[in-house]
VMD Tcl script that draws the C-alpha trace (Angstrom):
set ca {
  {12.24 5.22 56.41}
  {9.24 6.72 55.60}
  {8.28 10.39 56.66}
  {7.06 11.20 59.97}
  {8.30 8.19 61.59}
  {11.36 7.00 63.55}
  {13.43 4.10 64.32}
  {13.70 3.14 68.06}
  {16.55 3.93 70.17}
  {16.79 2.18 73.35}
  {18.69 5.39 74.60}
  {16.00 8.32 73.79}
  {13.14 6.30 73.85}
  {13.63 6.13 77.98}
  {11.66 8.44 79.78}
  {13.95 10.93 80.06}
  {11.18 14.18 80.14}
  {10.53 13.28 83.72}
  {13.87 13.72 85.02}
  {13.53 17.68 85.01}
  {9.46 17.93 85.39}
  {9.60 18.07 89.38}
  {11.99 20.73 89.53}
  {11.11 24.18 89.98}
  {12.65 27.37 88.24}
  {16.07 27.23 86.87}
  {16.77 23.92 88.48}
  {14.48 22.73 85.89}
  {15.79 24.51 83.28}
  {19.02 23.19 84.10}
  {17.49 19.81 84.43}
  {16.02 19.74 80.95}
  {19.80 21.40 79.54}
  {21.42 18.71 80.64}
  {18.91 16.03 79.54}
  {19.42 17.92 76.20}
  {23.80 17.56 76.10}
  {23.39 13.78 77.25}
  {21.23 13.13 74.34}
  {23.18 15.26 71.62}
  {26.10 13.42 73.24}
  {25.01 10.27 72.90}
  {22.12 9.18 70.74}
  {21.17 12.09 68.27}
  {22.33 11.06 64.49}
  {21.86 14.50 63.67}
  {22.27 17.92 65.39}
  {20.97 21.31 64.41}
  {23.50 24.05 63.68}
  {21.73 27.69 63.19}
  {18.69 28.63 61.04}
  {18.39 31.09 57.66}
  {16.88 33.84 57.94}
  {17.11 35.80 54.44}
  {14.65 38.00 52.64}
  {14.95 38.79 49.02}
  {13.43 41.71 47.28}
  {13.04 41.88 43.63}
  {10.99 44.25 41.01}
  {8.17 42.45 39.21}
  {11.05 42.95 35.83}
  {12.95 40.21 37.44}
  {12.25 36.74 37.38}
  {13.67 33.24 37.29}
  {14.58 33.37 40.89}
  {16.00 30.46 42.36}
  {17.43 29.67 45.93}
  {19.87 26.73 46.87}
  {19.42 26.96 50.89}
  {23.13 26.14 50.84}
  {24.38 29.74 48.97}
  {21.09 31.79 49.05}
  {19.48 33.29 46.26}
  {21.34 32.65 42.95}
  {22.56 35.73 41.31}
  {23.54 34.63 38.05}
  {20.00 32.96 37.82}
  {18.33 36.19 37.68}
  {16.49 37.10 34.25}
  {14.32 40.30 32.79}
  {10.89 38.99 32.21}
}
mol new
graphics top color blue
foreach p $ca { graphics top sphere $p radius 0.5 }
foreach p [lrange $ca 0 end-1] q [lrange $ca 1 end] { graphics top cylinder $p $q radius 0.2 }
display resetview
């Protein structure tokens, strides 16, 4: 599958969106949560579990930096330049 594109899924690809649009205030925020749990439920092959937020300051001696988004910046990596 190339980038940027998607294969069909008869269950996501229903118009689903419009079930929470005529709702006002938190009904429709608790329209589009639970459009959101039926479709991590049952049709999303993949689900998204926290993001990385990590900053790394170095002097301009070191170099040879390298980060596996896995374990973070790699220590033992780190040279003098």
């Amino acid at each position: 599958m190339e980038v940027g594109t998607r294969r069909r899924n008869e269950k996501t690809d229903e118009p689903g969106g419009e079930q929470g649009s005529g709702h006002p205030g938190a009904d429709r925020a608790q329209a589009y949560a639970d459009i959101d749990v039926g479709v991590m439920q049952t049709a999303a092959p993949m689900a998204p579990i926290g993001t990385i937020k990590s900053r790394d300051f170095f002097s301009e001696r070191i170099g040879c930096q390298t980060y596996s988004p896995p374990f973070g910046m790699s220590i033992a990596a780190l040279c003098l330049r």
